[in-house]
Each structure stands twice: as structure tokens, then as C-alpha cells.
VMD Tcl script that draws the C-alpha trace (Angstrom):
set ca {
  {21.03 -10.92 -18.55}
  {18.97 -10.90 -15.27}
  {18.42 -7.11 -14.16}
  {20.10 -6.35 -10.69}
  {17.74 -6.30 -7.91}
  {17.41 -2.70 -5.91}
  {16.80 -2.38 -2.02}
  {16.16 1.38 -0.89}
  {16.80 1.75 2.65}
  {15.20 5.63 4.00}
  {16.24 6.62 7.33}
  {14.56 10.05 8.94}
  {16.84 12.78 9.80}
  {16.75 15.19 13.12}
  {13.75 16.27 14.52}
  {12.50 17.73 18.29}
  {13.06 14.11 19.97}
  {16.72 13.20 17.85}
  {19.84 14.91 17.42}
  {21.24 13.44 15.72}
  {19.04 10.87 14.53}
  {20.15 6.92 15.18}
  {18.11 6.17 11.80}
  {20.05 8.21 9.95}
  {22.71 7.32 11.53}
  {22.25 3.76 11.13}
  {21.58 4.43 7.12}
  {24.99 6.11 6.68}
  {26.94 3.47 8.24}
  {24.98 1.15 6.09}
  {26.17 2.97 3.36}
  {29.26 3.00 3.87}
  {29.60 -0.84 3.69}
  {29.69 -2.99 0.50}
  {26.91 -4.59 -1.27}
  {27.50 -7.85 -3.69}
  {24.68 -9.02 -5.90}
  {22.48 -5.50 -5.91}
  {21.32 -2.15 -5.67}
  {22.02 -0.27 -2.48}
  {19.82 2.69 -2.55}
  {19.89 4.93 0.37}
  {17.52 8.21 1.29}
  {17.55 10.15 4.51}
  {14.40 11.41 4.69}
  {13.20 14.94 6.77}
  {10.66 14.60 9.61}
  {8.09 15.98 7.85}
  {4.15 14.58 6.97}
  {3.47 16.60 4.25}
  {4.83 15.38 0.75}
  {6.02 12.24 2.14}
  {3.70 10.14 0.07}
  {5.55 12.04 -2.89}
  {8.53 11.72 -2.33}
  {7.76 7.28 -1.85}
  {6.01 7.75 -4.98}
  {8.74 8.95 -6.65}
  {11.11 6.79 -5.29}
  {9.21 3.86 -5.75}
  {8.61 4.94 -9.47}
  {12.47 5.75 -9.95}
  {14.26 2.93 -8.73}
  {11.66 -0.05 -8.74}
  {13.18 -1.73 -5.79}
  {12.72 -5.42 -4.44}
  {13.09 -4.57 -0.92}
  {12.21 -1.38 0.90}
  {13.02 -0.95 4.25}
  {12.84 2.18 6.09}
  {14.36 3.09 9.65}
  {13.25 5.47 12.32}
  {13.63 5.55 16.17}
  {11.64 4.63 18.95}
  {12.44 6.18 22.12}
  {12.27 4.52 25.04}
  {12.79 0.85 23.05}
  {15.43 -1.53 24.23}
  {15.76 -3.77 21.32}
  {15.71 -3.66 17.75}
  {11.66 -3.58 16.57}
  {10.88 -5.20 13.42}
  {7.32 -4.16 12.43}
  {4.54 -6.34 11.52}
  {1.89 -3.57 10.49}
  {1.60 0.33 9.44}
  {-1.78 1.70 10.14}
  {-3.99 4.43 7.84}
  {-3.59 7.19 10.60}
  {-1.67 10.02 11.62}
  {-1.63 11.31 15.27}
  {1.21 13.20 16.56}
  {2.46 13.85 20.02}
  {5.53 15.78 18.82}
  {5.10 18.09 15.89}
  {7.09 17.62 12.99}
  {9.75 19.91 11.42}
  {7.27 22.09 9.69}
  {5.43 22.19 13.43}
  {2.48 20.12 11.70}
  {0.64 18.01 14.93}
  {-2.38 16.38 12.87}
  {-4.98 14.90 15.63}
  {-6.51 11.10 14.25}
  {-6.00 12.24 10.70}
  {-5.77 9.42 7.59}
  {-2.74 9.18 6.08}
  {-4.07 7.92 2.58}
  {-7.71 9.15 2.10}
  {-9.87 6.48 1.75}
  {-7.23 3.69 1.86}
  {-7.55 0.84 3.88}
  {-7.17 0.75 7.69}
  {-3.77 -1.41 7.57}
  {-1.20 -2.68 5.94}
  {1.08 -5.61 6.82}
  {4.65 -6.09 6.13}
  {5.81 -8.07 3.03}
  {9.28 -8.68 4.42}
  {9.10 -12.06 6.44}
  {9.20 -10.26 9.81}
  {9.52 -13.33 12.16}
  {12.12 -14.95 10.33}
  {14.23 -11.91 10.02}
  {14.01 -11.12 14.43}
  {15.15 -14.77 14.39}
  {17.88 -13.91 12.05}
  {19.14 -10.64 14.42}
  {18.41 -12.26 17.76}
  {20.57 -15.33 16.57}
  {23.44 -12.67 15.58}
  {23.54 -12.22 19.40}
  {21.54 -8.75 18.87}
  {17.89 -8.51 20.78}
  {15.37 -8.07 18.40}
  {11.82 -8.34 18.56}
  {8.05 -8.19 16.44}
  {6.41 -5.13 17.25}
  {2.64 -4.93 16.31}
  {2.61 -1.10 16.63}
  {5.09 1.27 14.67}
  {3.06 4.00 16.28}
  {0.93 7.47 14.75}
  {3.91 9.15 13.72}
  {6.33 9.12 10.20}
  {7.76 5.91 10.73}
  {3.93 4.68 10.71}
  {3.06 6.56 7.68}
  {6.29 5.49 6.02}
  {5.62 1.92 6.62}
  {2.28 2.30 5.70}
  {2.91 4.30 2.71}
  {4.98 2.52 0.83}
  {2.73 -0.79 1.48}
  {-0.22 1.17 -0.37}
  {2.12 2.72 -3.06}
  {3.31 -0.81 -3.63}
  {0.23 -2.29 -4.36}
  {-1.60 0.57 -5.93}
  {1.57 1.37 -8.65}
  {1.34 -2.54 -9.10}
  {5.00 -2.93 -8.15}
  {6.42 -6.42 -6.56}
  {8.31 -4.58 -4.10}
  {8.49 -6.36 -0.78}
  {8.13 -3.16 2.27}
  {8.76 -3.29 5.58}
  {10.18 -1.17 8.65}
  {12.71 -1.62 11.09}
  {12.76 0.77 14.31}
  {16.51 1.64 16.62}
  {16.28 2.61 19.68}
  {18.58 5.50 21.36}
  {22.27 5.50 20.71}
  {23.80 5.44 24.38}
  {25.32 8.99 23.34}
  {21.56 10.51 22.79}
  {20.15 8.38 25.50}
  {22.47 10.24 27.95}
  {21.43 13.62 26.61}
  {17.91 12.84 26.61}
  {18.06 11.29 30.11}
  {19.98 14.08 32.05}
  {16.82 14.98 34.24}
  {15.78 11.50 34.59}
  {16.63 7.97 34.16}
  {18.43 7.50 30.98}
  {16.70 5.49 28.50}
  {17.65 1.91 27.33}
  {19.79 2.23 24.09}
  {22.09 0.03 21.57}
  {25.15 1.13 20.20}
  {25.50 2.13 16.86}
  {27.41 -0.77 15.30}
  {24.47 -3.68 16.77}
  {22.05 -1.11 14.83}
  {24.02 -1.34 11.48}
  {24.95 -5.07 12.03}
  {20.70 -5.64 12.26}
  {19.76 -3.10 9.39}
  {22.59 -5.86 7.67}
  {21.00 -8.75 8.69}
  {17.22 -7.33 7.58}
  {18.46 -6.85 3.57}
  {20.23 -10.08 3.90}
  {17.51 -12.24 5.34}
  {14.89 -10.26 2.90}
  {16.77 -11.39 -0.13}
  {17.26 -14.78 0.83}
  {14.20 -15.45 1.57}
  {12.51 -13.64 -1.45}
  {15.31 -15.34 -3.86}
  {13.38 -18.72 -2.65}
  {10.27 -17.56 -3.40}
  {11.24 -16.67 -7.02}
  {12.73 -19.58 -7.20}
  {9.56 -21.69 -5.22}
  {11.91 -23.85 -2.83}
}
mol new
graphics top color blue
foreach p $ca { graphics top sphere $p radius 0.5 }
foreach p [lrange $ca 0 end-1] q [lrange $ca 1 end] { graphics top cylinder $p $q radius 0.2 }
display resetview
């Protein structure tokens, strides 16, 4: 019998910048639909830097997945932001729930500088923008937890020696928390909740296929 395949989506909770937090937000509705053919794994994660690369570790260990995919927001962004590459450092402008604010700090000591996706990043912002939802490659997830969770569980990956493919997806504002975060200025570009889940959809979908012809070499 072949083993069912696993994809873990993680999604960060609330923090200083998002309440509540489209990622997570995303995640639940994602969870909420069905799956055929696998594993759906989901795990809100807290915006926190310390014991993050723990916690992947673990989950990593635990459920073995094919595809991980993790989801965060990125104010001020107007489409849907596949990324194409996690880099070793940590630099935050906003603290993070435990008020940490590391300044140009690694994230894995002595790892390398970067990491790029092993999800098939241009073929899957085809797959979204052709969905009628605007999507685009982003070649900077930033020096904050969505960066060190991209670039995390690339390292984890290959250092455990798992085949899991990794890759991250950022949302932008819901139009709900882009009118509380704009009430003193312009309100920032957003995307309504459904186009988020409908892309975070089309991301494990377009993974699979593509990594089921792969396996199978065609």
C-alpha cells in the first residue's frame, strides 16, 4: 500500500502589526475545507523567534511531510507573494511577542546564507494568477518570522535528510484590518479572505501535481 502523502501548512498568529492575523486566518479556512488523496496538517504558529527552529524540528520529525508551506503577512502587499528565497538572518523592525528585536542576527549559526524554495514557485503564481487572483514571485520574504520560517524549514529539510519540498506563501491585509490599520492614513491595499484561501488552495494543489510528476519522471 503506498503511504499517504502529508502537507503541513503553519500560519503565524497575532502580533503588534495583526489582529487578527490574515495567515492564520487564511490557515483556518483552509482547514476547514476537504482534502482527497492526503494529509492536511495544519499549525498556527506564535510570533515568536525563539524556539521556532524547535518547534519545525519537531514538526518536521513528527509528521514527515511532502509539502510544507507556511503563511504570514506582508503589510503593505497588494497581491499574493510566493517566495523564491529565505535568507540566514534575523533583523526586526517590530519586536516579537516576547518583545525580542534581534539587530542582523543569524538565524541558523553557521548555516548557509540562503535557501531557495523547493516548491516550483513560478509555476504555482501562474497557477493563482490564471485563477483570476494576482499573484506574484517575490525575491525577498523579508528579516522577520516568515523569513526564518521559510528559511528554517529549507535547512531542517536538508540537514534531517527529509524529501520534503518547503516553501512560503505571504497575504496581504484583509480589507477589515487594512481599514483599522489605515485610519490615520491611506488604507493599505488588501485581498479578501476567500482569494487568500482560494490561492493557499491552489499552492498545495499545484505542489502535488507537479511533485507527483517528478516521482513519476514525466
Amino acid at each position: 500500500m503506498t503511504q499517504q502523502m502529508t502537507v503541513v501548512v503553519t500560519g503565524f498568529g497575532d502580533w503588534a502589526m495583526t489582529a487578527p492575523n490574515p495567515a492564520a486566518l487564511t490557515l483556518r479556512k483552509l482547514s476547514d475545507q476537504t482534502w482527497d488523496n492526503f494529509l492536511f496538517v495544519p499549525l498556527e504558529i506564535p510570533v515568536k523567534t525563539d524556539g521556532l527552529t524547535e518547534l519545525v524540528e519537531d514538526a518536521l520529525l513528527t509528521h514527515r511531510p511532502a509539502i510544507w508551506l507556511g503563511l504570514g503577512v506582508a503589510p503593505k502587499a497588494a497581491t499574493i507573494r510566493i517566495e523564491m528565497i529565505g535568507i540566514n538572518c534575523r533583523d526586526f523592525d517590530v519586536p516579537d511577542n516576547d518583545d525580542l528585536k534581534p539587530v542582523g542576527s543569524p538565524i541558523i549559526l553557521g548555516g548557509a546564507d540562503a535557501h531557495f524554495s523547493t516548491l516550483p514557485v513560478r509555476d504555482i503564481v501562474a497557477d493563482i494568477n490564471a485563477a483570476g487572483i494576482p499573484a506574484s514571485v517575490s525575491y525577498s520574504a523579508g528579516t522577520h518570522l516568515c523569513n526564518q520560517m521559510l528559511f528554517t524549514s529549507l535547512h531542517l529539510g536538508r540537514q534531517l535528510g527529509l524529501e520534503t519540498r518547503c516553501g512560503f506563501m505571504h497575504v496581504p491585509y484583509t480589507p477589515e484590518l487594512a481599514s483599522k490599520m489605515g485610519a490615520s492614513e491611506d488604507p493599505s491595499p488588501s485581498m479578501a479572505l476567500p482569494l487568500m484561501t482560494a490561492a493557499g488552495r491552489i499552492v498545495i494543489e499545484s505542489s502535488l501535481r507537479w511533485l507527483e510528476a517528478e516521482n513519476t519522471g514525466q
